[in-house]
C-alpha positions as a Markdown table, in Angstrom:
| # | Residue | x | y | z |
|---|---|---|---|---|
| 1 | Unk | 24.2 | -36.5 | -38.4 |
| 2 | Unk | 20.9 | -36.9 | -36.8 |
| 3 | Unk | 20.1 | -39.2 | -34.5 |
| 4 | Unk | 17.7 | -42.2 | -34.9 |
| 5 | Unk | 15.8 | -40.5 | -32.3 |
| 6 | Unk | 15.2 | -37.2 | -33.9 |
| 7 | Unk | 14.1 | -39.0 | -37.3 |
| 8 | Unk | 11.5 | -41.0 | -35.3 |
| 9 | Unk | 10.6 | -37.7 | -33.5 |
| 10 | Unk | 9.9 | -36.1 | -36.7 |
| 11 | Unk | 8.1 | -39.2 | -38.4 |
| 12 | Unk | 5.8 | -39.2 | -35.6 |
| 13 | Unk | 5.0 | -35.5 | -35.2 |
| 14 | Unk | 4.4 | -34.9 | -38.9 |
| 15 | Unk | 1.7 | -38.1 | -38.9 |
| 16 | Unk | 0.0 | -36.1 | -36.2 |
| 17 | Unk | -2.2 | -38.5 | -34.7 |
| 18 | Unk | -2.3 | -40.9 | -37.9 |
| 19 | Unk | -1.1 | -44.4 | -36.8 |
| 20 | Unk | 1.9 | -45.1 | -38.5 |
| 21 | Unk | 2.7 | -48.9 | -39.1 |
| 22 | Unk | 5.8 | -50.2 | -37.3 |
| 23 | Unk | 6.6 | -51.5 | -41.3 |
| 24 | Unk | 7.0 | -47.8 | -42.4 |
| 25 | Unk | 8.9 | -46.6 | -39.5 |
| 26 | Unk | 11.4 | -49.8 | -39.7 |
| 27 | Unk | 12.0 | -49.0 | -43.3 |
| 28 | Unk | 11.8 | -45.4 | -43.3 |
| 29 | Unk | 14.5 | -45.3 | -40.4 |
| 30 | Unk | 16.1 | -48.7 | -41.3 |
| 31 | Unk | 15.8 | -50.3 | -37.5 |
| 32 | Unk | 14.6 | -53.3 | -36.0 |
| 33 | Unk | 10.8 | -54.1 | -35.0 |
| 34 | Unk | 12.1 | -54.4 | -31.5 |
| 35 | Unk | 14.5 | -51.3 | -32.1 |
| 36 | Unk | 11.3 | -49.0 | -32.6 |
| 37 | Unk | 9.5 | -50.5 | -29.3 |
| 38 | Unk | 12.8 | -49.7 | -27.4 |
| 39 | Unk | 12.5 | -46.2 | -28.6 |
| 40 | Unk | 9.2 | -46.1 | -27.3 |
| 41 | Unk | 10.0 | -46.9 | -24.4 |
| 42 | Unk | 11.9 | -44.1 | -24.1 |
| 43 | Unk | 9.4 | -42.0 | -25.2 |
| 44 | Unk | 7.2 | -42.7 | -22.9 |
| 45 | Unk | 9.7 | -42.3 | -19.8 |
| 46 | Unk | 9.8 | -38.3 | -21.0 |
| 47 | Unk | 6.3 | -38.5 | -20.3 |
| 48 | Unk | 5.1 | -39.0 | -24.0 |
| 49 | Unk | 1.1 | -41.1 | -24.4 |
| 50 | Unk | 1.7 | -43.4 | -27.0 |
| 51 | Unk | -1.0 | -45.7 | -28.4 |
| 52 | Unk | -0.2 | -48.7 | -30.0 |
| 53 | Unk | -2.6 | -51.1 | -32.0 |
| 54 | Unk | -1.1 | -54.6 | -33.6 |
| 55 | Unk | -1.8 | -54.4 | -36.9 |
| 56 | Unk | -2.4 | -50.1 | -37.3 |
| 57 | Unk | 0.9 | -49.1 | -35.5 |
| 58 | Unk | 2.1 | -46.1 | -33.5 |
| 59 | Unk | 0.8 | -42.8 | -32.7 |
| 60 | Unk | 1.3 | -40.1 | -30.3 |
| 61 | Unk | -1.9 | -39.5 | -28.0 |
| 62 | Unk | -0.3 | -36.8 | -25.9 |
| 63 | Unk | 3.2 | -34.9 | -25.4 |
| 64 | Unk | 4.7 | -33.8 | -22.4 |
| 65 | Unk | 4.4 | -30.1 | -21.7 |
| 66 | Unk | 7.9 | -30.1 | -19.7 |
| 67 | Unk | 11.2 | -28.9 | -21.5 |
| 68 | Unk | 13.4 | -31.6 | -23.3 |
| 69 | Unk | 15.5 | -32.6 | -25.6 |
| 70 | Unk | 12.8 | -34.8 | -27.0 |
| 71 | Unk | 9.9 | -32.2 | -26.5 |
| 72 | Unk | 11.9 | -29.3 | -28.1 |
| 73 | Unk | 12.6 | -31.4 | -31.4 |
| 74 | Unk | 9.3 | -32.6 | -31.2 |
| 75 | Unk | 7.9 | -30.9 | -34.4 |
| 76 | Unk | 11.1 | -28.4 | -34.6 |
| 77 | Unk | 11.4 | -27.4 | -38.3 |
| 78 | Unk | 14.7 | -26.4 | -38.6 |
| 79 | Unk | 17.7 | -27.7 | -40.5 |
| 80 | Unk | 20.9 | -27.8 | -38.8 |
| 81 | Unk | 19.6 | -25.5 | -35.1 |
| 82 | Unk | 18.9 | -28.0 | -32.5 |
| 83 | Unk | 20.0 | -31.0 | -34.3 |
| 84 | Unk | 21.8 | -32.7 | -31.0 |
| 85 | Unk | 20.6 | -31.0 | -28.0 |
| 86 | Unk | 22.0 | -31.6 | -24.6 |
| 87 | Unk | 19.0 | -31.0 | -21.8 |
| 88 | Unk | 20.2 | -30.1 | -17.7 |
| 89 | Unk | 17.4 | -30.1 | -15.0 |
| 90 | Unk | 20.1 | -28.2 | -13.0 |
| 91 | Unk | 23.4 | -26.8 | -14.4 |
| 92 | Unk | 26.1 | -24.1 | -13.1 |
| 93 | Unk | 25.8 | -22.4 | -16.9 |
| 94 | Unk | 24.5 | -23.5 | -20.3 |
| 95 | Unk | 27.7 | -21.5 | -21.5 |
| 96 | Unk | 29.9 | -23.5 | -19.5 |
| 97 | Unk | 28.8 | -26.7 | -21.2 |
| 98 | Unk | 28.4 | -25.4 | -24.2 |
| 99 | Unk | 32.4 | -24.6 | -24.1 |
| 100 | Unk | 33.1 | -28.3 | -22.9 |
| 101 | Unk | 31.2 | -29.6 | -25.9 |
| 102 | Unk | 32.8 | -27.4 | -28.7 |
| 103 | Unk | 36.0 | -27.8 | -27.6 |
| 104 | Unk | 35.8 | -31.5 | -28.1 |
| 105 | Unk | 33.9 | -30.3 | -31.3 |
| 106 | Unk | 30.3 | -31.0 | -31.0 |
| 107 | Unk | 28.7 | -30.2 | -34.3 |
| 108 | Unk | 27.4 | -26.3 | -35.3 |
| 109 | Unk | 23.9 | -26.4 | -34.0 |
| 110 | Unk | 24.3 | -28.0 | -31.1 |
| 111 | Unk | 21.8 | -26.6 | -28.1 |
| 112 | Unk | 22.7 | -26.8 | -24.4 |
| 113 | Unk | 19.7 | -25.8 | -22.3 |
| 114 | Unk | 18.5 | -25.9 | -18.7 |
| 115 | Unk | 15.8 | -25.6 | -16.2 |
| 116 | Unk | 17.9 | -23.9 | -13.6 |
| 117 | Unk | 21.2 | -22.6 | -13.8 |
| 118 | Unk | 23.2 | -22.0 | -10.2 |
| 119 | Unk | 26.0 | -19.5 | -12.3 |
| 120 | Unk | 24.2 | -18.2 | -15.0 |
| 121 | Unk | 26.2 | -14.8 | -16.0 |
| 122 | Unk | 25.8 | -12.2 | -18.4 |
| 123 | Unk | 27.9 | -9.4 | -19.6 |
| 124 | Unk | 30.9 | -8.3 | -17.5 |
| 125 | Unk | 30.6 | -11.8 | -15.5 |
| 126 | Unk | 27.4 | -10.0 | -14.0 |
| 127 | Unk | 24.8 | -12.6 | -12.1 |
| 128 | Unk | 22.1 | -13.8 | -14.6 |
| 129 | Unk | 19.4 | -15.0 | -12.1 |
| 130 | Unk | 17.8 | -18.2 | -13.8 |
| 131 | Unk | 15.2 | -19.5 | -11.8 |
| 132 | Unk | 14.0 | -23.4 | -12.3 |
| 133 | Unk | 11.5 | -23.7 | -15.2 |
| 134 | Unk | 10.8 | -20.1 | -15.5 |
| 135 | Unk | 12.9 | -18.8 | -18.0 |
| 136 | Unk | 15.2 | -20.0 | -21.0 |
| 137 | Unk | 18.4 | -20.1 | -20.4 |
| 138 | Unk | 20.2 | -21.9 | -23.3 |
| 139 | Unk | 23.4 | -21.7 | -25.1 |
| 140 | Unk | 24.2 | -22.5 | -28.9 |
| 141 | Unk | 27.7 | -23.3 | -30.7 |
| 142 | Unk | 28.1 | -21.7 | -34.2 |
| 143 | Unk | 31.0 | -22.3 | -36.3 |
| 144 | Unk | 30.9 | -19.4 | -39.0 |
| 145 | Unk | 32.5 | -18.9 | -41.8 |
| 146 | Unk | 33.6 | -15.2 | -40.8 |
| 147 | Unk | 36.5 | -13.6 | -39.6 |
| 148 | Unk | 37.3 | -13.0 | -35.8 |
| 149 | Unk | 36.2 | -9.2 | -36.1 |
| 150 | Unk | 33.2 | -9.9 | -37.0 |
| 151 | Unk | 32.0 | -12.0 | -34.5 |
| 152 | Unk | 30.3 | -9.1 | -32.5 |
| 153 | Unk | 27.8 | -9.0 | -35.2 |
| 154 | Unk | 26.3 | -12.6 | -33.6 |
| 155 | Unk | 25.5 | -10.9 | -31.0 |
| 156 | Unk | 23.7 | -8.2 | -32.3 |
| 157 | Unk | 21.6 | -10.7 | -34.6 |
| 158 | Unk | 20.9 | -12.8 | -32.1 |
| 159 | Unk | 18.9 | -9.5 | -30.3 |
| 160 | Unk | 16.9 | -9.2 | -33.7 |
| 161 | Unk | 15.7 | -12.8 | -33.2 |
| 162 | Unk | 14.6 | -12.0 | -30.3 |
| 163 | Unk | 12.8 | -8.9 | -30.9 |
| 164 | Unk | 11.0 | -10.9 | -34.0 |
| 165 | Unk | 9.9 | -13.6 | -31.8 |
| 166 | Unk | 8.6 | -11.1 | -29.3 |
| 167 | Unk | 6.6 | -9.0 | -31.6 |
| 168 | Unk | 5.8 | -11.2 | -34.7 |
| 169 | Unk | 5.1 | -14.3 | -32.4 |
| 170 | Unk | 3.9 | -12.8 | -29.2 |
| 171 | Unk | 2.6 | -9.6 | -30.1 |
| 172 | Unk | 4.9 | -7.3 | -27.9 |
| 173 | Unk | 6.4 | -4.4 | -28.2 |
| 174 | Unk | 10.5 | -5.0 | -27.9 |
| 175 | Unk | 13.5 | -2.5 | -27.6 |
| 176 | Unk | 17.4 | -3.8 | -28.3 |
| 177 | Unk | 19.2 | -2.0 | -25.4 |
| 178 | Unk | 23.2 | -1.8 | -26.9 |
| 179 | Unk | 24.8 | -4.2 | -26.8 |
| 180 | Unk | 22.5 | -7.1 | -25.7 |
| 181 | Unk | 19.1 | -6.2 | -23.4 |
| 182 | Unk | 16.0 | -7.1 | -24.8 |
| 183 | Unk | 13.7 | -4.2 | -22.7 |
| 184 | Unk | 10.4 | -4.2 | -22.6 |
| 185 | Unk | 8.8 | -1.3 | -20.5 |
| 186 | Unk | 12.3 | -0.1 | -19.9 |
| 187 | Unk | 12.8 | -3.0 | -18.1 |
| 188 | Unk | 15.6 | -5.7 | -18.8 |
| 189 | Unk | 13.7 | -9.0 | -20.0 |
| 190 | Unk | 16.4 | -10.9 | -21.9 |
| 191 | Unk | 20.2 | -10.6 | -22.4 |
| 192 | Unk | 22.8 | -12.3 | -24.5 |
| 193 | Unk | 26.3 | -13.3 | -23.7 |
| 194 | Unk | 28.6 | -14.2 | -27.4 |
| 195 | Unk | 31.9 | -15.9 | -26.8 |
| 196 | Unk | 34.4 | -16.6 | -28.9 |
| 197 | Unk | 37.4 | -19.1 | -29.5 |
| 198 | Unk | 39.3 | -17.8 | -32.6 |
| 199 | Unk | 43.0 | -18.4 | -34.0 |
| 200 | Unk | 44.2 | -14.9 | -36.0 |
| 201 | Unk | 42.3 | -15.2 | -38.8 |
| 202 | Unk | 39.9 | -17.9 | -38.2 |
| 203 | Unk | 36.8 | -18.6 | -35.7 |
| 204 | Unk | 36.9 | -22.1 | -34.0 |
| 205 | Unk | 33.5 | -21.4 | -32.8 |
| 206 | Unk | 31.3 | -19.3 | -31.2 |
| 207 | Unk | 29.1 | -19.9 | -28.6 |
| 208 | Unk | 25.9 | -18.1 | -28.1 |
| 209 | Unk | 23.9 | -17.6 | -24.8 |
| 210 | Unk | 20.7 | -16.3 | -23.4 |
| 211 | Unk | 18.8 | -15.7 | -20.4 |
| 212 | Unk | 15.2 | -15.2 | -21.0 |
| 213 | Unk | 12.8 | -14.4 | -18.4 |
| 214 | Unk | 9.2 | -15.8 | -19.3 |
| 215 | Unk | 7.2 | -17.1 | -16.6 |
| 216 | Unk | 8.1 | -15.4 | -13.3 |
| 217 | Unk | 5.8 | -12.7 | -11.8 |
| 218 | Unk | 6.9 | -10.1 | -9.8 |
| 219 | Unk | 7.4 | -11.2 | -6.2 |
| 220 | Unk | 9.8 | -14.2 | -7.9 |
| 221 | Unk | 12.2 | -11.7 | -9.0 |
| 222 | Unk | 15.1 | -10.6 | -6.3 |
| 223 | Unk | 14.6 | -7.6 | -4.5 |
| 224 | Unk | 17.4 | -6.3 | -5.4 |
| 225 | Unk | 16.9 | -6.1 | -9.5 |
| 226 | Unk | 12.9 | -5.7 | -9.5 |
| 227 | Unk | 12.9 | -2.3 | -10.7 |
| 228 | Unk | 15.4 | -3.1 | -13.4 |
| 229 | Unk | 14.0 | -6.6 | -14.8 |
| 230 | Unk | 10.5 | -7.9 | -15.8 |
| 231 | Unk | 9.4 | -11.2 | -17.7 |
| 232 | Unk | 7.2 | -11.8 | -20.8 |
| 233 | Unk | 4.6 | -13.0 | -18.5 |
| 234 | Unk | 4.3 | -9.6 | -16.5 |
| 235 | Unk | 4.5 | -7.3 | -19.8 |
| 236 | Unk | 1.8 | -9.4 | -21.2 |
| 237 | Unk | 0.1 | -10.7 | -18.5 |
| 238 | Unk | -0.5 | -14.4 | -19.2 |
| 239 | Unk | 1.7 | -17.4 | -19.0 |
| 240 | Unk | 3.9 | -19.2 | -22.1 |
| 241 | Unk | 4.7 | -22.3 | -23.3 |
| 242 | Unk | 8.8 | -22.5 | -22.9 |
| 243 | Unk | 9.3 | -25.4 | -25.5 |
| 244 | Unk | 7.2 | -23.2 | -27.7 |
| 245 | Unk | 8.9 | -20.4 | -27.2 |
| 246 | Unk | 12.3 | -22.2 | -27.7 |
| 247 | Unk | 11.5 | -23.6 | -31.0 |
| 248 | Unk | 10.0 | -20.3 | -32.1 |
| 249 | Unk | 13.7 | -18.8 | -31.3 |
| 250 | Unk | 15.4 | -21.7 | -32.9 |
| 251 | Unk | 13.8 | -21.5 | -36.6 |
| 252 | Unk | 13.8 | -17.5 | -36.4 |
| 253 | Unk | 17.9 | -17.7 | -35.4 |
| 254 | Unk | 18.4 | -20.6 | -38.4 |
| 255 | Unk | 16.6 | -18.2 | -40.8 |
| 256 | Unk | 18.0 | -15.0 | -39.9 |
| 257 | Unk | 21.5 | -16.3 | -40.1 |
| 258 | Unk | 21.0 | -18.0 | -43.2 |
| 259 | Unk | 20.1 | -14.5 | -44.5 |
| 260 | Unk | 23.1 | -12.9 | -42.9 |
| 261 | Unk | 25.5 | -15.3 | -44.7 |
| 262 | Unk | 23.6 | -14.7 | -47.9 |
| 263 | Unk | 23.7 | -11.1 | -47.7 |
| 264 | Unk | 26.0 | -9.4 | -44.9 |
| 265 | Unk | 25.3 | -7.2 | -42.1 |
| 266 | Unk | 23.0 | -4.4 | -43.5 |
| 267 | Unk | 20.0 | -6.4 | -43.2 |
| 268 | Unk | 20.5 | -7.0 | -39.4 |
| 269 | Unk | 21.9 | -3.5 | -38.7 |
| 270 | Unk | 18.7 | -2.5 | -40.4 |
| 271 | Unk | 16.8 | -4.1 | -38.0 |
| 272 | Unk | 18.7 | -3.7 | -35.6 |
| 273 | Unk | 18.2 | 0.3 | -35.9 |
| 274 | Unk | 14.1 | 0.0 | -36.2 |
| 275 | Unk | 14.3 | -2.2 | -32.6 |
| 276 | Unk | 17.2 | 0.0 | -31.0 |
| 277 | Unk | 16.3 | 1.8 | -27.7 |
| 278 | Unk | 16.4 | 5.3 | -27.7 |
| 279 | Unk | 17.8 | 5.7 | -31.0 |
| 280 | Unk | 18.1 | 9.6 | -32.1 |
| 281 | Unk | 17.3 | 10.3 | -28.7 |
| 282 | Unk | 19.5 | 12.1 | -26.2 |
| 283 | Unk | 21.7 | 11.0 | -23.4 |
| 284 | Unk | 24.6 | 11.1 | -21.3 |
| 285 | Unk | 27.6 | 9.0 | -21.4 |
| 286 | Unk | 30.3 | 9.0 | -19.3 |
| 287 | Unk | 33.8 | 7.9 | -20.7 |
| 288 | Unk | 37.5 | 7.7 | -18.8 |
| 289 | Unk | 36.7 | 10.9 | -16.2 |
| 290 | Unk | 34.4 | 13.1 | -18.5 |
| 291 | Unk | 30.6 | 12.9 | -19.3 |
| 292 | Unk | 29.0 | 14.3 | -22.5 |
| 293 | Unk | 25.7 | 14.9 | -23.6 |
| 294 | Unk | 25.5 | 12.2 | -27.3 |
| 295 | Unk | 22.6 | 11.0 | -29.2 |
| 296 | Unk | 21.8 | 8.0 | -30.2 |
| 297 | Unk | 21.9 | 7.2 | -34.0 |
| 298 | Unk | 22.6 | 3.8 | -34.9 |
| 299 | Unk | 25.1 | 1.2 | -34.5 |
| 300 | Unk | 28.2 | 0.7 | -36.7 |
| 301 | Unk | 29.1 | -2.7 | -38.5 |
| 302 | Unk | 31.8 | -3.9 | -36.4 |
| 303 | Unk | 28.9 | -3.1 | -33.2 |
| 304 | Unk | 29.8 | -0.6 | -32.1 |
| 305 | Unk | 27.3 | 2.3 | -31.0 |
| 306 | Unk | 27.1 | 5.5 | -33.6 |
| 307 | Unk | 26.8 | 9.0 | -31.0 |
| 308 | Unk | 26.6 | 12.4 | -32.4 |
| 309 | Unk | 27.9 | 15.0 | -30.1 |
| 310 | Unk | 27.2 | 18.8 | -29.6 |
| 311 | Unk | 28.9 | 19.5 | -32.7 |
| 312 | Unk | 27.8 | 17.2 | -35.0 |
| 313 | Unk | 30.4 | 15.1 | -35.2 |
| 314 | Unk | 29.8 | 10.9 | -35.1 |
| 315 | Unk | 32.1 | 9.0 | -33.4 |
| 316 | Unk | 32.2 | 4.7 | -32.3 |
| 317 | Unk | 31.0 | 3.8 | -28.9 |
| 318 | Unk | 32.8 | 0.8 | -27.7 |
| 319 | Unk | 32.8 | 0.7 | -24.1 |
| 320 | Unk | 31.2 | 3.8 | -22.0 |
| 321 | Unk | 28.9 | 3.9 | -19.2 |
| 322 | Unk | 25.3 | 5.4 | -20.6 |
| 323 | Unk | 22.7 | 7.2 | -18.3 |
| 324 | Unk | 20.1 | 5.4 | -20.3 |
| 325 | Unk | 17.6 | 6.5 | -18.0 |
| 326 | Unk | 18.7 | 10.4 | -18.4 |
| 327 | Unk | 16.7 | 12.7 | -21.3 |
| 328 | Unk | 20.0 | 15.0 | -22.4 |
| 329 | Unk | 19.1 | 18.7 | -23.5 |
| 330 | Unk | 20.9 | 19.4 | -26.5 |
């Protein structure tokens, strides 16, 4: 259910910067006179400018710029996505929390995001560097109505999301590295980390997470990674708003899984296949203790990657180390 907060929040924001009588809010929202100053109050203590006239009422003169739970619903158009968000300045790992929360069932929707995370991990329990206010790193609970198998299928939506808000949005040019880089100048720029708690034949939830670098230049980026990672600030050479940007990500994710459970998978794979990187190009891969030359061709619908070998024949991709970097010669 959505808070009183929220529905003041959204009052507000869609008055622009109309007064709105403290009359209309009290019955619109069915609080107290001194209820809506309380809220204000609080307002104002995320760093919100709020005028207020006796006899004209409320209205926003200014909003914070920083990241919060109040600044990312501020104006957020989505349905369910974002509903109850949970804001850390500093956090070991948005999936961490977002674990605790589900498990004592925190509603599907619910956001967990930070400013800085001190364990932030990817795939493979790899490092996921997340500096302090130069990135999103954020983690979202789904409860879906689909079997366990098909859970890897999130993921590889979620990585469509983020390509559309990077091209349609920002005007870049994305690539989906399998199974969850966003690359940009063949450079890492984004991943996603899906997680799953699941009986046999039934999903308790899912939780979604992911690391997006936006703000940091070059010399903020370890030593140690700087020829493999890059940010959407160095690709396109100016700085971005991070509440934007999450908002952006949370209406495209709502609408893009609302279409998935409408229609299936072939809509994302689709996608998926016009943002993959390298697809029907060559490579090597290097599987148990032998290494073939493969191509690229698509991904299959339980996520795995599609190869074609030498002899034409297609086989699934599951696990593997890829030279992604190498141009086979077959």
């Amino acid at each position: 259910m959505e808070s009183t907060r929220n529905k003041l929040i959204h009052l507000l924001s869609v008055s622009n910067d109309i007064f709105i009588s403290g009359q209309e809010i009290s019955d619109k929202l069915n609080i107290s006179r001194s209820a809506i100053w309380k809220h204000m109050k609080e307002l104002e203590k995320d760093g919100y400018i709020i005028e207020a006239i006796r006899n004209k009422g409320y209205r926003i003169v200014d909003a914070p710029k920083k990241v919060s739970q109040n600044t990312i619903q501020w104006g957020l158009n989505t349905e369910w996505l974002g509903k109850t968000i949970y804001h850390k300045e500093t956090t070991t790992s948005t999936q961490h929390i977002a674990h605790q929360l589900a498990q004592v069932n925190s509603a599907h929707g619910t956001v967990v995001i930070a400013d800085e995370q001190t364990a932030g991990k990817g795939r493979l329990s790899r490092q996921w560097h997340s500096a302090k206010q130069q990135g999103i790193w954020l983690s979202m609970i789904i409860r879906p109505n689909i079997l366990p198998h098909l859970a890897p299928q999130l993921t590889l939506l979620t990585a469509t999301v983020l390509a559309d808000v990077l091209k349609h949005e920002l005007k870049l040019d994305p690539k989906i590295k399998w199974p969850n880089d966003i690359i940009m100048d063949d450079k890492k720029i984004a991943g996603i980390l899906t997680e799953m708690q699941a009986e046999q034949d039934q999903i308790q939830y899912i939780v979604i997470g992911m690391g997006i670098n936006v703000n940091q230049q070059q010399i903020d980026l370890p030593a140690d990674i700087q020829d493999k990672a890059t940010s959407i600030s160095i690709v396109s050479e100016k700085k971005w708003d991070i509440t934007n940007l999450i908002q952006l990500i949370l209406v495209q994710f709502e609408e893009t899984y609302a279409a998935y459970m409408r229609k299936g998978f072939s809509v994302i794979k689709e996608k998926w296949e016009r943002y993959g990187y390298r697809i029907g190009e060559i490579t090597r891969i290097k599987t148990h203790k032998e290494v073939n030359e493969i191509k690229i061709i698509g991904i299959a619908e339980d996520g795995a990657l599609l190869a074609e070998s030498l002899d034409g024949k297609v086989s699934k991709v599951y696990s593997g180390e890829i030279d992604w970097f190498d141009k086979g010669s077959f």
